[in-house]
C-alpha positions in Angstrom: 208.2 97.6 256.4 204.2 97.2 256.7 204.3 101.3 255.5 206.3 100.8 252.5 204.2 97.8 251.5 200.6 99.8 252.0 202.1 102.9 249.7 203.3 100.5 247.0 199.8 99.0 247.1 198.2 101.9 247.0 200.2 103.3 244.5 200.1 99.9 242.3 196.1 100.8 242.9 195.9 104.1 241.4 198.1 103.2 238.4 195.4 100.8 237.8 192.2 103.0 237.8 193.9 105.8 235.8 195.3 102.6 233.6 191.4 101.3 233.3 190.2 105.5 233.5 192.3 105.4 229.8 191.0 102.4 228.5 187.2 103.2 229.4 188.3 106.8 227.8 189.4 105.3 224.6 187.2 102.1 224.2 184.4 105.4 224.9 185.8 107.5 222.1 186.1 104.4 219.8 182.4 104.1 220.1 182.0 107.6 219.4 183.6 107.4 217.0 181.8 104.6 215.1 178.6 105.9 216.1 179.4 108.9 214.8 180.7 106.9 211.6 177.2 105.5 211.3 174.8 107.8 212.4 176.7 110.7 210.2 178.8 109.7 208.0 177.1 106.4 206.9 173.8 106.7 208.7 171.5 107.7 205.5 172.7 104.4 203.7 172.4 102.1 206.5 168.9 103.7 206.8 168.2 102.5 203.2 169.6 99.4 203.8 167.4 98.5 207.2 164.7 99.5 205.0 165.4 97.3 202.3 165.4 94.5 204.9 163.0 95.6 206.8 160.0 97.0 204.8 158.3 95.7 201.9 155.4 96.5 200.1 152.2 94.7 201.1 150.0 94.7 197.7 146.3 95.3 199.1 143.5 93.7 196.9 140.7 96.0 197.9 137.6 94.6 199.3 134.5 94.8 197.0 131.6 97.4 197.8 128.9 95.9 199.0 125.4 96.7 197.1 122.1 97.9 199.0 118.8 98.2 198.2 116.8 101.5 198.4 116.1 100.4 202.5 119.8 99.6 203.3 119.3 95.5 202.9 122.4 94.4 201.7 122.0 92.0 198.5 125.4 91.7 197.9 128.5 91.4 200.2 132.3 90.2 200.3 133.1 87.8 203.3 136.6 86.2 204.3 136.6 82.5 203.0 139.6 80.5 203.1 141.0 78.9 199.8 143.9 76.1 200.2 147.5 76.2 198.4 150.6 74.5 199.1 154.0 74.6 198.3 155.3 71.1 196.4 158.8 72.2 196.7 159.0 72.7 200.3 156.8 69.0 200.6 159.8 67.4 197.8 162.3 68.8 200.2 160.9 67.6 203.5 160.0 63.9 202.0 156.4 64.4 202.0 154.3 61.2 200.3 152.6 64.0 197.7 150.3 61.2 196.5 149.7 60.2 199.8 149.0 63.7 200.6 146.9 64.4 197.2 144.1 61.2 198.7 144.2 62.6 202.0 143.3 66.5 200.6 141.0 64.9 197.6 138.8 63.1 200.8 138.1 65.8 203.0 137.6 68.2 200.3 135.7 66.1 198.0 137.8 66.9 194.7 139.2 65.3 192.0 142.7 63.6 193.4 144.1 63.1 190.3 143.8 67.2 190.0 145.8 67.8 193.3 148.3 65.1 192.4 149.3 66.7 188.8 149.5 69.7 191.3 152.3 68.5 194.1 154.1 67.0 191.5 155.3 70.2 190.4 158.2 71.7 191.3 156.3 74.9 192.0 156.8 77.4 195.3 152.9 78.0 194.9 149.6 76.0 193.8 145.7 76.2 194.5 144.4 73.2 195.5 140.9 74.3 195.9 139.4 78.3 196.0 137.0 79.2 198.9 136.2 76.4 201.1 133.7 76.0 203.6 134.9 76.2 207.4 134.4 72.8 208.3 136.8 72.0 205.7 139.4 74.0 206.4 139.3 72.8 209.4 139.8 69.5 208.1 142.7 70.1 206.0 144.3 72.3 209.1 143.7 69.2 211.0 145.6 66.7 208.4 148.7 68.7 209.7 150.8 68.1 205.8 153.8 69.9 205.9 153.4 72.5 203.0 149.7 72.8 202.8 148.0 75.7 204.4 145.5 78.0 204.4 145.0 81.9 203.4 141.9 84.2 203.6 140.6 85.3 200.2 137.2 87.6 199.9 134.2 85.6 198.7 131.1 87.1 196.6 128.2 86.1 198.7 124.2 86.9 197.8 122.3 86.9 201.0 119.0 87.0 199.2 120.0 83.5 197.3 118.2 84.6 193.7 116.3 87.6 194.6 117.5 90.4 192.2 119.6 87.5 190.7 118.9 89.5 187.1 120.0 93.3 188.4 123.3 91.9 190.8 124.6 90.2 188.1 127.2 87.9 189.6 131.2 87.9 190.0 133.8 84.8 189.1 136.2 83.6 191.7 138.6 86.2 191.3 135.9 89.1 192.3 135.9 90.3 189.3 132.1 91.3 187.8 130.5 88.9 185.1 126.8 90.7 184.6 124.2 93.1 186.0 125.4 95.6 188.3 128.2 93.5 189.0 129.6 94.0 185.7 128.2 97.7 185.0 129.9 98.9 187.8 132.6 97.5 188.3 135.0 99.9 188.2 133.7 101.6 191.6 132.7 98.2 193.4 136.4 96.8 192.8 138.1 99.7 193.7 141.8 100.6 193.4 144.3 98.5 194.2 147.2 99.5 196.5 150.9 98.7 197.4 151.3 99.6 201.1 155.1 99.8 203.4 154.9 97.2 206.3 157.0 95.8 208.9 158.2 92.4 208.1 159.6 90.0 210.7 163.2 88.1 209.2 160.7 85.2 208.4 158.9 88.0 205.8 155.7 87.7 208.0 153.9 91.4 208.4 154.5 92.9 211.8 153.0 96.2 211.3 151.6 98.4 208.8 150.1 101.7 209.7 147.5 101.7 206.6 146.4 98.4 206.9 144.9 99.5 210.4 142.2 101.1 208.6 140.2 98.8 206.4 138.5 101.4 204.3 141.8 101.7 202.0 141.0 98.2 200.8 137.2 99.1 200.1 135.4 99.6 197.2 132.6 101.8 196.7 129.8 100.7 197.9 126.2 101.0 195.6 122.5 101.7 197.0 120.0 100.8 194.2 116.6 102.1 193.9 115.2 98.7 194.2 112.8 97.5 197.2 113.8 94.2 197.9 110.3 93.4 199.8 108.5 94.8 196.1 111.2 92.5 194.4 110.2 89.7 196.2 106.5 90.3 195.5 107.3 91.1 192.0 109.2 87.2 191.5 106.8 85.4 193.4 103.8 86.3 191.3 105.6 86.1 188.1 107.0 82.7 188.7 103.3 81.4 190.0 101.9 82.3 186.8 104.7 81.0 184.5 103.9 78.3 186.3 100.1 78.3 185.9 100.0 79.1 182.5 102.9 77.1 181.5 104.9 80.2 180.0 107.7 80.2 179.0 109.0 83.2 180.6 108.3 86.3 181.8 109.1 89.9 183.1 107.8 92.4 185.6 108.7 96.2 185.8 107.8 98.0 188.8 108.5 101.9 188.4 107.5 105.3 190.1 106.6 107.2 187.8 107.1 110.5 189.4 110.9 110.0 189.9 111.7 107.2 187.4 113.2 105.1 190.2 112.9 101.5 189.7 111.4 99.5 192.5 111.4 96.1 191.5 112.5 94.5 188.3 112.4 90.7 187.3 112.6 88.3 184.7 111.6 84.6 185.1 113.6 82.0 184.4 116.0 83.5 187.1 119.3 81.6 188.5 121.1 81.6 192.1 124.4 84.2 191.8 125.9 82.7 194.7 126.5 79.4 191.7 125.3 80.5 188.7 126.7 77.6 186.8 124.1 75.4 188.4 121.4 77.5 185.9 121.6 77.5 182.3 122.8 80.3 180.3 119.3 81.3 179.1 118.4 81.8 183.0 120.8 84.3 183.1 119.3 86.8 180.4 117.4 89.3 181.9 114.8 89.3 179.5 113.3 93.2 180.9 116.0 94.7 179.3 117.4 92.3 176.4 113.9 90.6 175.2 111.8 92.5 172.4 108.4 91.7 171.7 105.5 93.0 169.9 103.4 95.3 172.3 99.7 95.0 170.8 97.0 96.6 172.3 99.2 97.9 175.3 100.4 100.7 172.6 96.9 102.0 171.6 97.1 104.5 174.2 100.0 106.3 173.3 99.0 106.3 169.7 95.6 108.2 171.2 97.5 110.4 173.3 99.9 111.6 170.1 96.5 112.1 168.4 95.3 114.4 170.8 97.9 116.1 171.1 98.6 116.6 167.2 94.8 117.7 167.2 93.6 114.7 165.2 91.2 113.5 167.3 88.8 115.2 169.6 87.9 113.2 172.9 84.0 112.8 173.0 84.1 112.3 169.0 82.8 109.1 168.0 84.4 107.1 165.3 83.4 104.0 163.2 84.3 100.6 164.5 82.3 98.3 162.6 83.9 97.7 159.5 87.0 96.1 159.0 90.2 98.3 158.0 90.9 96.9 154.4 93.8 97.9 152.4 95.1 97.6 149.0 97.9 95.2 149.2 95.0 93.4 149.4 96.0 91.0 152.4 94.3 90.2 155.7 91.2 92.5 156.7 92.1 94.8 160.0 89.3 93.6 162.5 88.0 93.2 165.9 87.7 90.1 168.3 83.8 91.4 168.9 81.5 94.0 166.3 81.6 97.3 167.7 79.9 100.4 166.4 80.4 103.9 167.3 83.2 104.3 169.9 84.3 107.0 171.8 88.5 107.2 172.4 87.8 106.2 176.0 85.5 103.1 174.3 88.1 102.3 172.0 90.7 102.0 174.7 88.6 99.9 177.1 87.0 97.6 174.1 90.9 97.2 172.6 89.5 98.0 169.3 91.8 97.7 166.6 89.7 99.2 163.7 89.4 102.1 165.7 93.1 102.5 167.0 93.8 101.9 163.5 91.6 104.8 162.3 93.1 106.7 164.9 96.6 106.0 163.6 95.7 106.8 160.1 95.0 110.3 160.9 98.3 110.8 162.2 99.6 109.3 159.1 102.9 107.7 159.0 105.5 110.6 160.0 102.7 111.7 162.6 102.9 108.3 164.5 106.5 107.6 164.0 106.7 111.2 166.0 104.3 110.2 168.6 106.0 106.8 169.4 109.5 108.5 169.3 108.7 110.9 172.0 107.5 108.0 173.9 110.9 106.2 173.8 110.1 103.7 171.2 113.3 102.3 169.5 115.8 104.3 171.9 117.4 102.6 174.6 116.5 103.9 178.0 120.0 104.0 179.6 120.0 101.9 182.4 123.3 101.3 183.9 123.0 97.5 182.9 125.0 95.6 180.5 123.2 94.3 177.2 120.3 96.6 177.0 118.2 96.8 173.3 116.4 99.5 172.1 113.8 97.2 170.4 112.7 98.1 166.7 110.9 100.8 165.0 111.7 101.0 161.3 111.6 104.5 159.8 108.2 105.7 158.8 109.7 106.3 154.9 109.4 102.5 155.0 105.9 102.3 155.6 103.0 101.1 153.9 99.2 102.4 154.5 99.0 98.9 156.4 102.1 99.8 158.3 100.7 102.8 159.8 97.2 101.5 161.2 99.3 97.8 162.3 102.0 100.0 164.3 98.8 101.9 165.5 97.7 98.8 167.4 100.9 97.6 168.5 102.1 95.1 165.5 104.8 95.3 163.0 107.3 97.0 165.8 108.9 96.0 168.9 109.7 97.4 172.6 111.4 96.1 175.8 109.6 95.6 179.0 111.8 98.8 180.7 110.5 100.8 177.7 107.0 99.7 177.8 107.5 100.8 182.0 108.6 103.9 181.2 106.5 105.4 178.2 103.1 104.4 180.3 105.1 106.3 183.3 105.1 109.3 180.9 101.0 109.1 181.1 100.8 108.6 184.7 102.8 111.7 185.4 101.4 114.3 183.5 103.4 113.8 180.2 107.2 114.0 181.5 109.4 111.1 180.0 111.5 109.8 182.9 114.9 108.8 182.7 114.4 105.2 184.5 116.7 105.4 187.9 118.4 102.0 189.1 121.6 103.2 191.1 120.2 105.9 193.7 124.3 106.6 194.6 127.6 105.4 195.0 129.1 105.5 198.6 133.0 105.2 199.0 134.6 103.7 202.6 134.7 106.7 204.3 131.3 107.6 204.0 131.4 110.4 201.4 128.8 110.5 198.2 131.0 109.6 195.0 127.8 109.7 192.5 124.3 110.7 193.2 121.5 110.0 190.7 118.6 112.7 190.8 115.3 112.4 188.9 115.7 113.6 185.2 113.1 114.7 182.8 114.2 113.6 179.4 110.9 115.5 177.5 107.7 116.9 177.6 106.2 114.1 175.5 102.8 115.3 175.3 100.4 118.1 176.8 100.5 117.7 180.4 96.2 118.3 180.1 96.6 115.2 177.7 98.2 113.0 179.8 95.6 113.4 182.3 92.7 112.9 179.6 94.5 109.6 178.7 94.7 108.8 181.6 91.8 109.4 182.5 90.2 107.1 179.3 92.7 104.2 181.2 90.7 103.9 184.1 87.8 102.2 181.7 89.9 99.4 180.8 89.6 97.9 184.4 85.8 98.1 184.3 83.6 95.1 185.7 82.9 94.3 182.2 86.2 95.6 180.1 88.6 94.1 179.2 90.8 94.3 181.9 88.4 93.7 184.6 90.9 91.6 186.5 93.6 94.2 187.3 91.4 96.0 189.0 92.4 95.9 192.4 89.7 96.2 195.3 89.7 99.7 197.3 92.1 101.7 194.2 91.3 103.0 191.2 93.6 101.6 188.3 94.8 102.6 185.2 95.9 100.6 182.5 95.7 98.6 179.2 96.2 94.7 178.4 98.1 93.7 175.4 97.4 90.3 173.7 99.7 90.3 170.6 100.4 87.4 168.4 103.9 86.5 167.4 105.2 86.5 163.9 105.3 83.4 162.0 109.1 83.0 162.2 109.0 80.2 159.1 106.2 81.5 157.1 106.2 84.5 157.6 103.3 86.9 158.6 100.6 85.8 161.8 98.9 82.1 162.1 95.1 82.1 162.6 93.6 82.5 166.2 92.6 79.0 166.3 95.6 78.1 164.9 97.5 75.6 167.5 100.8 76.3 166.7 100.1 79.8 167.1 101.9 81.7 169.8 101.5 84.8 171.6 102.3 87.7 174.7 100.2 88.6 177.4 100.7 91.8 178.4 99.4 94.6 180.8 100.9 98.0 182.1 99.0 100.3 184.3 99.1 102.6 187.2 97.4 102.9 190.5 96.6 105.0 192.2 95.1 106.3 189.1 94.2 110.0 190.9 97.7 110.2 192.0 99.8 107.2 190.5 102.7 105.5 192.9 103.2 103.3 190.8 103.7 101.7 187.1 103.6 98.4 186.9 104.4 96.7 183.4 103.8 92.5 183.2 104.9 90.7 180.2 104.2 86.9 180.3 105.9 85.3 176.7 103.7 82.4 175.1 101.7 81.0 177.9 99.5 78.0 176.6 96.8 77.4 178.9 95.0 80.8 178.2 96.8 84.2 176.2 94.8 87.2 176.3 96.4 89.8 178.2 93.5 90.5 181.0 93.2 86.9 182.2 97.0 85.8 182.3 98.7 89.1 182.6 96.3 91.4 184.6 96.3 89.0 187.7 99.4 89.5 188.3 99.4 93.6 187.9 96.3 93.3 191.1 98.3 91.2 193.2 102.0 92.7 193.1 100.0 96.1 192.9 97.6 95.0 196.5 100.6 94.0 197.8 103.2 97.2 196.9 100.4 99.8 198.2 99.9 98.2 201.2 104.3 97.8 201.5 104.5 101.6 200.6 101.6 102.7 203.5 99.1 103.6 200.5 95.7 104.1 201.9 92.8 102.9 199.7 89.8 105.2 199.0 87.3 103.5 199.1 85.6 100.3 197.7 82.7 99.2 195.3 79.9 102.0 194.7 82.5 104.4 196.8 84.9 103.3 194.3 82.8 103.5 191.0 81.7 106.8 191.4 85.0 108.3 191.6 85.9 106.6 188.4 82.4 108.0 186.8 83.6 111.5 188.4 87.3 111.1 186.8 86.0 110.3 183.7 83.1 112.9 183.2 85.3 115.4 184.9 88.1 114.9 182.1 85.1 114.8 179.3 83.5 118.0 180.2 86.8 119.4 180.5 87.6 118.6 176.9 84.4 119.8 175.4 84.2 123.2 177.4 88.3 123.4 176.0 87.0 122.3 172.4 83.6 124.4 172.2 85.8 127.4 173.7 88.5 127.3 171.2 85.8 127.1 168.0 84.1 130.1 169.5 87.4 132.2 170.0 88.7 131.0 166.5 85.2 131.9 165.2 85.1 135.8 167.2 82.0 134.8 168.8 81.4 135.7 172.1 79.9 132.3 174.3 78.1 133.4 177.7 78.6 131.4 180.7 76.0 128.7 181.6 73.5 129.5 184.3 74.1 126.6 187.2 70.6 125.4 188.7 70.2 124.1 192.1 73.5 123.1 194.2 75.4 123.7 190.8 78.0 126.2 190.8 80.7 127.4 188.4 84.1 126.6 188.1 85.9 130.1 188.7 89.4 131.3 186.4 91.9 130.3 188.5 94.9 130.9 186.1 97.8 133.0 187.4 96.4 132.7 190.8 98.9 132.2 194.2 98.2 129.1 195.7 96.0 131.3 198.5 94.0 132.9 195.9 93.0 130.2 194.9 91.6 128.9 198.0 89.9 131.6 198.7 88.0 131.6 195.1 86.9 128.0 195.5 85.8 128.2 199.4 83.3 131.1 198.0 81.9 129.1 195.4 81.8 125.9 197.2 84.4 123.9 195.9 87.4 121.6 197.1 90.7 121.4 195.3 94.0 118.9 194.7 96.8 121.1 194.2 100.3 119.7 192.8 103.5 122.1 192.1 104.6 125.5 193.4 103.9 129.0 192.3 100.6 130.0 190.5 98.4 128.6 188.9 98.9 127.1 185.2 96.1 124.7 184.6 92.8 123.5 186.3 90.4 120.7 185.9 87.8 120.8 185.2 88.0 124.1 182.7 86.6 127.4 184.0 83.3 128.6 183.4 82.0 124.9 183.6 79.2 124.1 185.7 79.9 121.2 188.5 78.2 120.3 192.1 78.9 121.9 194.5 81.6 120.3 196.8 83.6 118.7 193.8 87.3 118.6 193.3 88.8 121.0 190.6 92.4 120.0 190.0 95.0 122.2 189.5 98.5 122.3 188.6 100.8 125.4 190.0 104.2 126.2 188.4 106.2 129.3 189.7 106.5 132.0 187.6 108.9 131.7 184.5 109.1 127.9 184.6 108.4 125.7 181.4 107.6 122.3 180.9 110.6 120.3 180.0 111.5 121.1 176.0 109.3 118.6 173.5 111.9 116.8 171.1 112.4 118.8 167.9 110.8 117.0 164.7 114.0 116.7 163.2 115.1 115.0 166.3 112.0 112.6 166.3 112.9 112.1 162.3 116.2 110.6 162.6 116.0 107.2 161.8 116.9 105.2 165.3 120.9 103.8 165.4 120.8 100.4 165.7 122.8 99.5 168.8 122.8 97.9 172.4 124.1 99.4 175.3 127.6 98.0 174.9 129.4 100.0 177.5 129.0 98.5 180.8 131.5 101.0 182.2 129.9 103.7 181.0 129.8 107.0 184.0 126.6 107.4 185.1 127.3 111.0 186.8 125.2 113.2 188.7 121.9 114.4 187.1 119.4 117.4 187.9 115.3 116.7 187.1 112.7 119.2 187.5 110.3 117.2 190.2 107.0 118.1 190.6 105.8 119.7 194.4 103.7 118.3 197.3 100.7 117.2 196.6 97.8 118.7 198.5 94.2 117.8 198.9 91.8 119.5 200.4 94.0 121.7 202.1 95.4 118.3 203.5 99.5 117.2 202.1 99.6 114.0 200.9 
């Protein structure tokens, strides 16, 4: 029956669907019931183990810092260079022909074969066959297609600059890791920390994804501004190389400081090397001479052994003294004496004639703890601190080991020894109104996200003298570059300069003692440290030029090179001149008188007090006027007090008024300059180093630690300066 056979079907049809309903039902519960097994029961160890086979630690070598200058030119940076390995056990297991493949690698890449051949024939997983190629030939070896051999991206030390700086960067080896200079110094914060980030790896162990190695300032080091001006550093090892050259030295350094901060702008040594292959140089290239070489100073001392004998109240500035007869002593050896007869010298015409008889005189007053005092508070035989590997702190023997000889010798420069930083830094003490600097290199340290790790602020180490001292020294200095003085050529045209030449002969190593003048195996350094402007110094500048032979004295081989790097740092820095020739002269004759009458109106005024007699003021004549009490004054006050009289001013500091020059009560023209120093109220000058201090004998030692912190300091910095009611 057709029926019968549709309801059999039908029913046949629904015995299926509820048969499949129950198998989908429990094939769905069995899968419910394993994922339940997994996700639940199991599913924190299976997490575990995915991870396991998943995830493995990436180890990040962190990328070097890269090093600035004080303008943001990079001197030093890391770059991605590829270096070629291979694996000889994968190249034994595939049949490669590893000497085959060790010609083919040695002529592209222009190494030694035999090298990469000892290499394959390992039965290594790894081997280098050559570190930091060029791209062409990675290319090349890419190209050659050797099963085994490939490529990987390492991070190269590369000195854009080639040599410039060579000295201060220092360099690092193939492994990044810093050799010398600032390399070395700091390389704790240029390195930075290594890491060991979680990534995604494919089954083939290649990285897939890693969400910290999206951001490439975890791999970073810190990176370091320096205080140095690469365009002044350039400058600085041109003209030192030309006159090693010219003179046929044989070497040389160049300090170029401010002396207001104690930042270093340039600083070179000659012989230099190349950092990006510093095995091309040889090793005696590499010592940077400005910090590591002690010399004899000579002459370029005599005028901090003036300035401690004005401040101990030995000496008197307008006194004259004796020059003309020879300094003899009774060891009975060679006669003290002068290149040219003198007679009666002034300080000031002691400085600029380079007297020894006269610095030696000076130096005897001061006897032998006196001195030792004075040149201890300049820095003498103390390191300065730089944050440089291998720095000396030059010699100064205690003055209980002095003979009378020893103290009129060390007077003039002889019979002790100083480093070209120290030399920089104790004449940066004069230009700045008696503050010792603490010499700045590193400005700060910069980690990869931007943030200051380390900041270096100016910091007054001491008061070393009077700051009215300083200023008379100072003052004296600007003699020296006379037409006729000594150091006529460091005189630069349109600026008035400060400074001293040094011509000092060196010891006798074999014999012992110094070698005649005419003497042709006798050997000497030119020196000469200044500053300029000498009315408002921007810079020191230091030049020390080790045993030239075609001419020595100090003003003809070392003072050339103090004019040009000097002409050519002004004009880099935007430093107007004020004026040239007769303009120029007379405001040396005006420095000068102004700091003479300054110190006799101070001496005459201090006999009268001690003496209870009363001293009336002069009477000025005709477009004279006197030089008002401007002590304790605001800055306003004192304005006022010189507009009515007729005067102009240059102002430095803030607060009141603390000292003036010239002195009151002196009579000047009317329409000159009275300087004046403002401090605010409560204020002292930095602390003077205690004689016990001073007395110590000095520790011999170099700066060894070249990981020593150089954290944060605070300085006291002097104010604006301000001239006739004008800031400059």
């Amino acid at each position: 029956d057709p029926q019968e056979v549709q309801r059999r079907r039908l029913r046949f049809l629904r015995v299926r669907i509820v048969m499949l309903g129950m198998l989908m039902m429990a094939g769905g519960g069995a899968v419910l019931q394993r994922a339940y097994h997994l996700q639940i029961i199991e599913g924190d160890e299976l997490h575990a183990e995915a991870d396991a086979q998943q995830l493995r630690d990436v180890h990040l070598a962190p990328k070097r810092g890269t090093i600035y200058d004080r303008t943001g030119a990079e001197l030093a940076v890391s770059v991605d260079v590829d270096s070629i390995h291979a694996n000889p056990r994968q190249m034994h297991r595939e049949g490669v022909d590893t000497e085959l493949a060790a010609t083919r690698l040695s002529q592209v890449l222009g190494v030694d074969r035999a090298r990469i051949a000892a290499r394959l024939a390992s039965d290594r997983y790894f081997v280098w066959i050559e570190r930091q190629v060029t791209p062409e030939e990675s290319a090349a070896v890419r190209a050659l297609e050797i099963p085994g051999v490939a490529t990987t991206e390492e991070a190269h030390r590369f000195y854009p600059s080639g040599s410039l700086a060579a000295h201060i960067l220092g360099f690092s080896n193939i492994d990044g890791v810093g050799i010398e200079g600032v390399e070395l110094s700091l390389e704790d914060h240029l390195r930075g920390e290594r890491a060991d980030v979680p990534a995604i790896r494919d089954r083939r162990g290649r990285v897939v994804f890693s969400d910290t190695l999206l951001d490439d300032r975890a791999t970073q080091g810190d990176d370091v501004h320096l205080t140095i001006d690469h365009t002044i550093q350039h400058i600085v090892e041109r003209e030192l190389e030309l006159t090693i050259r010219t003179f046929e030295a044989e070497a040389g350094s160049v300090v170029v400081m401010d002396p207001q901060s104690g930042e270093i702008l340039a600083m070179a040594s000659y012989p230099t090397f190349d950092p990006n292959d510093p095995t091309d140089s040889p090793t005696a290239a590499r010592r940077f001479r400005a910090i590591t070489d002690r010399f004899e100073p000579g002459s370029t001392v005599k005028p901090f052994t003036v300035a401690a004998a004005l401040a101990a109240g030995v000496l008197a500035p307008t006194e004259q003294i004796d020059c003309s007869q020879p300094l003899d002593f009774e060891d009975g050896l060679r006669l003290v004496t002068d290149t040219h007869s003198h007679g009666m010298l002034t300080p000031a015409e002691i400085l600029a004639q380079s007297s020894n008889i006269g610095a030696g005189i000076i130096g005897a007053r001061l006897h032998s703890q006196g001195l030792y005092r004075g040149m201890r508070r300049f820095g003498f035989g103390q390191i300065t601190d730089l944050p440089m590997p291998g720095e000396v702190q030059g010699v100064l023997r205690h003055y209980s080991r002095w003979s009378s000889r020893d103290v009129s010798t060390t007077a003039f420069g002889q019979g002790f020894s100083v480093t070209a930083i120290q030399l920089a830094t104790a004449m940066g003490a004069i230009a700045n109104g008696g503050r010792l600097m603490e010499p700045i290199l590193v400005r700060r340290i910069v980690d990869g996200h931007g943030d200051t790790v380390e900041e270096t602020l100016p910091h007054t180490r001491r008061q070393v003298v009077p700051r009215a001292t300083a200023r008379l020294v100072a003052d004296m200095l600007t003699a020296v570059t006379g037409d006729t003085a000594m150091g006529a050529e460091a005189a630069i045209p349109g600026y008035l300069v400060a400074g001293k030449t040094g011509t000092a002969q060196k010891a006798d190593e074999v014999h012992g003692g110094y070698r005649g003048e005419t003497d042709p195996l006798a050997r000497w350094t030119a020196s000469f440290v200044g500053f300029v402007p000498a009315e408002a110094p921007r810079l020191v500048i230091a030049v020390i030029i080790d045993e030239p032979v075609i001419d020595h004295y100090g003003g003809v081989v070392a003072g050339p090179v103090f004019r040009r790097v000097g002409e050519a740092a002004l004009r880099h820095l935007g430093i107007a001149p004020v004026g040239s020739g007769d303009a120029l002269a007379d405001l040396a004759a005006e420095i000068r008188a102004r700091a003479v009458a300054g110190a006799s109106a101070a001496d005459a005024a201090a006999a009268a007090e001690a003496a209870g007699e009363v001293v009336p003021p002069p009477t000025p004549g005709d477009d004279e006027t006197l030089v008002p009490d401007l002590r304790g004054l605001t800055a306003r006050a004192m304005m006022v007090a010189l507009a009515r009289v007729g005067l102009a001013f240059e102002l430095e500091g803030a607060g009141l008024v603390a000292t003036q020059s010239p002195a009151a009560n002196l009579v000047v023209p009317r329409g000159a300059v009275v300087h004046v120093m403002l401090e605010r109220p409560g204020a002292t000058e930095p602390a003077m180093a205690t004689d016990a201090e001073l007395d110590a004998p000095p520790t011999e030692h170099a700066s060894s630690d070249p990981h020593a912190p150089t954290g944060p300091r605070v300085a006291t910095v002097a104010g604006a300066r301000v001239t006739r009611g004008g800031t400059r």
